[in-house]
N, C-alpha and C positions, 0 to 999 in steps of 0.2 A: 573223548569218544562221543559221535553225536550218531544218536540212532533216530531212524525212522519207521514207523508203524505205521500199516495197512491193512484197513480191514471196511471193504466194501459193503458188508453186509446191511442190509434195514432190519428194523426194531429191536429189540433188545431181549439176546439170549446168551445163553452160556458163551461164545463167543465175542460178542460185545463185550459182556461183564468184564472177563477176563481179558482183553484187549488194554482197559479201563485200569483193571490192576496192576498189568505190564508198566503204564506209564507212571502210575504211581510209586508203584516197586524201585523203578527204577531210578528214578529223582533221587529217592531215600539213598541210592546207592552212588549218588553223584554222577549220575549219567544224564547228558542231555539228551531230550524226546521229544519230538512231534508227530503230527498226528495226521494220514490221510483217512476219510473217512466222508461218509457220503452227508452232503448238506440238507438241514432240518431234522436228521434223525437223530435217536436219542443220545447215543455214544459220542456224536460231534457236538451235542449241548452240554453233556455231563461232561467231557474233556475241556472245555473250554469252560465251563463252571468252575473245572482245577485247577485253572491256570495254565494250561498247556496249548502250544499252538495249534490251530488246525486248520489243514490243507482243504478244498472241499471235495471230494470226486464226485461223478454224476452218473456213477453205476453201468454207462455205456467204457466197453473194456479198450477199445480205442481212443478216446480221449481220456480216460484214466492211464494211459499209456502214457499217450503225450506228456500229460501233469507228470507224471511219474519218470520221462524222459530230462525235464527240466529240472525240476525239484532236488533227484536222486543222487547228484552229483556234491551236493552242500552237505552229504551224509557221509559215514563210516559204512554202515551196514545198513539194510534195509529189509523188514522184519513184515512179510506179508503174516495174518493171522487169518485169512480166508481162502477159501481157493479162487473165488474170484481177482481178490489181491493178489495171489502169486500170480494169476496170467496175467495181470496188468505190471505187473513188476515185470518178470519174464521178459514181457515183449518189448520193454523198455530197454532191458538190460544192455546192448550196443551202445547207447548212450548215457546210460549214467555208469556203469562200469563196476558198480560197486555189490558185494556179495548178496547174495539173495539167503536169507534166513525164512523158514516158511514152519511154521506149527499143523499140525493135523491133528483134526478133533475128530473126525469122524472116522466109524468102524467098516470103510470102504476101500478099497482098493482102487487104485488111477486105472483108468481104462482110456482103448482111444490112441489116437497116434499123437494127436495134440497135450492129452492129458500125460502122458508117456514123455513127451518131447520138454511139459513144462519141471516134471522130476527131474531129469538129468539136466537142467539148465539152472536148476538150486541148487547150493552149496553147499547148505544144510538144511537137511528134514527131522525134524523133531516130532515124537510122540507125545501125548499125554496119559497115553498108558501102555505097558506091555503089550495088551491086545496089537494093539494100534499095529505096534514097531514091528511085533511076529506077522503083520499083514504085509507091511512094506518091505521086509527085510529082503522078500526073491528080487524087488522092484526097484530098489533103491543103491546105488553101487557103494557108497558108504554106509558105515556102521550109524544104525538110528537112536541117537540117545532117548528119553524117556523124560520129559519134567514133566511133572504132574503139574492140575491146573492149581490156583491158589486160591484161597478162602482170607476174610477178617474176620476177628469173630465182634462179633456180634450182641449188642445188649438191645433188645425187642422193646418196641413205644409198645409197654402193654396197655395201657391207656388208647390207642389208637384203638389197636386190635380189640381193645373192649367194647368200644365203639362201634367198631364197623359190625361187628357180631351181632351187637343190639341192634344196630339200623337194619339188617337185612333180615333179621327175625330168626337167627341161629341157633338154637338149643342147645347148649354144650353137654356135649354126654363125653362118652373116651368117643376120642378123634381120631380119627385114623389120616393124615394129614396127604396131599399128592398135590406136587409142584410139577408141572411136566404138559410140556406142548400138546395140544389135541392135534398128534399126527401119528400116521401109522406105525412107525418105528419106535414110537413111545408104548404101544400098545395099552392103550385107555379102554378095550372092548375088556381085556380080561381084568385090569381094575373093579371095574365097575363087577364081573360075574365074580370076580375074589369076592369083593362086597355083597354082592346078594347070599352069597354060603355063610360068611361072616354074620348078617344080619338075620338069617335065619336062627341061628346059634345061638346071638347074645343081642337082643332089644335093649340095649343101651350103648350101642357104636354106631358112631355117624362118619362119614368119609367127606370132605371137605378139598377138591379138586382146584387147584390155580391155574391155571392156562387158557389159550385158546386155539383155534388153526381150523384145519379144512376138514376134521375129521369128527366138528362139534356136531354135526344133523346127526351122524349115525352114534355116537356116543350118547347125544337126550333119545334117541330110538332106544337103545339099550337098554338104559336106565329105565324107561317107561317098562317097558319089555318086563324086565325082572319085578316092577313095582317098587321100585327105588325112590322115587319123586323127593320123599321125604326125607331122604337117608344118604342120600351121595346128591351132595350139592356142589354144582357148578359155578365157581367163585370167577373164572372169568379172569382177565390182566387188572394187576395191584402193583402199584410202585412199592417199591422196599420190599416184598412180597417174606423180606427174611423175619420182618417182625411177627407173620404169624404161623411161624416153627412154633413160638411160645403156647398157642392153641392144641397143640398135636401130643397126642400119646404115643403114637407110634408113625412112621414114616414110612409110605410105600412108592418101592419104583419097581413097574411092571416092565421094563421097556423087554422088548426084543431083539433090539441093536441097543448099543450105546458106548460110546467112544469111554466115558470115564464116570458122569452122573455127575456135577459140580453140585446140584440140589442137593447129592446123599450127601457132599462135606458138608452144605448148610445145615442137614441135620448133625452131625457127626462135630461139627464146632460148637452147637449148642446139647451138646449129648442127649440126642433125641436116640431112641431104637430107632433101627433101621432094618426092614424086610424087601430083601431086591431080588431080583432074578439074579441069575448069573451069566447076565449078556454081555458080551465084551468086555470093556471095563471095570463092569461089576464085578465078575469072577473074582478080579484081583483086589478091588477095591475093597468090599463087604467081604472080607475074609478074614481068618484067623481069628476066629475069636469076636471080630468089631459090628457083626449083625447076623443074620438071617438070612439065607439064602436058599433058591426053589429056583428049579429049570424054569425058562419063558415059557408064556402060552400055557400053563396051568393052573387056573383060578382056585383050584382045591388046597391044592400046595400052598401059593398064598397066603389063603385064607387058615389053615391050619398054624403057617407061622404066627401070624396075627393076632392068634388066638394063642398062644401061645406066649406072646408077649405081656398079655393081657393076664394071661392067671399065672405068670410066674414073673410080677415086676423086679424084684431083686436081681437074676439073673439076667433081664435086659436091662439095669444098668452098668451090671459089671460089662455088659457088652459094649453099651454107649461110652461107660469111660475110657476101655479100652482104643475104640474109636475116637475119642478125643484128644487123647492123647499121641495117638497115628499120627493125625491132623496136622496137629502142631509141628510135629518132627518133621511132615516130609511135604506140608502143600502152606506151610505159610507164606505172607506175600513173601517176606525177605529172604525165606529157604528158595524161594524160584527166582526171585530177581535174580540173586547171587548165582545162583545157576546158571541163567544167562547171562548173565555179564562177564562168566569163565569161556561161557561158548564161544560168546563174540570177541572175547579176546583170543581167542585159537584160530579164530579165522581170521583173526587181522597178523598173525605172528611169523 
């Protein structure tokens, strides 16, 4: 069985990563993989730093067509992991003939007569979480199965991390840790107002933010705003970014949308607490037992979990191992590869 992966997107996020682990998962599993993906960005360097082939695309969905008109036919199945990939697969599809597998990460609905058009012309639509599939399921004429995304775990260059904290003049107090895009559907405005109630309460937490996007002017407005300067520092894009979970006493995701949260398993494989909203994904993610959880859009809430982790650390471990042990059972790389490799044998059968 030789599969091909698709995933037009630039720079590297949740989607890339997991793209990345797909091909990996799947070697492990004795599956042949290659790789379309857009030339010079980071997913097309790390893939081919793996040793896996890669196609280049050029992000215009017309000649990613074509590529994908030629290429498509040397495949079994062909596994877009973006939306822009499924429309370039889609419109190829007359010509290379072969099933279209399409993953959906985001807590959206297809809208549109085009976006409508490229659903029923996939084979398979796959969730990465319950939210997801209860959004597609009026939209979708098959039933949507559910693979969660995958995580490795992970042993942190503390060393590095010690480093970089020294060079930027970091003071480690309790860390309240945030990995997450500066975009509006992350909601970084109520991070930061969690952190200012948090900071009023207890002068020894600092919030330490990894990201970046179009939403950095008004989030340092914020921050100044509240008189945070000192306190919620803007760390900016860091390769390996998982080595400094090991920094973090507690782990926060504000989002207001969010398909699944891939960062909460990064903490959740290194049994970090975890305080989330309960926005799409998280609902079912951060449940049971495995973190914290507070409706979007309420900085009090937050910040009460927070603090709560903080004076009662025993009971957020039992949370975090709880969470670690989730982890393992149901988003390891080879629990999804395997996964998929029963899917794409149903479609070929």
């Amino acid at each position: 069985m030789r599969i091909l992966q698709v995933n037009t997107e630039k720079g590297w996020r949740g989607s890339e990563r997991q793209t990345l682990f797909a091909l990996v998962g799947l070697r492990k599993q004795g599956i042949e993989t290659e790789l379309v993906a857009l030339g010079g960005q980071p997913l097309a360097k790390q893939a081919a730093a793996e040793g896996f082939r890669v196609h280049e695309a050029t992000g215009s969905l017309l000649s990613d067509a074509r590529l994908l008109a030629r290429l498509g036919k040397r495949f079994d199945v062909i596994h877009a992991q973006n939306s822009n990939g499924q429309a370039a697969v889609v419109l190829s599809r007359a010509f290379h003939k072969r099933p279209v597998v399409f993953t959906q990460r985001e807590e959206t609905a297809p809208s549109g007569l085009f976006s409508r058009m490229k659903y029923r012309r996939t084979d398979q639509v796959v969730a990465i979480s319950p939210a997801i599939a209860r959004i597609l399921a009026p939209i979708v004429s098959h039933p949507v199965p559910v693979i969660g995304s995958a995580v490795r775990p992970h042993t942190p260059d503390v060393n590095r991390v010690r480093s970089w904290l020294e060079q930027k003049g970091f003071t480690v107090r309790k860390t309240v840790g945030v990995v997450a895009a500066l975009v509006p559907h992350k909601d970084p405005l109520t991070a930061v107002r969690a952190a200012s109630v948090l900071c009023r309460q207890n002068d020894e937490v600092s919030f330490l933010h990894f990201g970046t996007g179009p939403s950095e002017s008004s989030v340092r407005t914020e921050i100044a705003r509240q008189g945070l300067e000192s306190r919620y520092h803007l760390a900016g894009f860091v390769e390996r970014v998982e080595d400094f979970y090991w920094a973090f006493d507690v782990f926060l995701m504000s989002s207001s949308e969010e398909g699944l949260g891939s960062s909460v398993l990064d903490a959740f494989i290194q049994r970090i607490p975890v305080v989330s909203t309960d926005a799409g994904g998280l609902g079912d993610l951060v449940a049971e037992g495995r973190g914290l959880q507070c409706p979007s859009g309420h900085p009090e809430a937050l910040a009460a979990a927070l603090s709560e982790v903080f004076n009662d650390p025993e009971a957020a471990a039992v949370r975090a191992d709880a969470a670690f042990n989730h982890t393992l059972a149901h988003h390891s790389e080879d629990v999804v590869s395997q996964a998929y490799v029963r899917l794409y044998r149903d479609l070929l059968a």
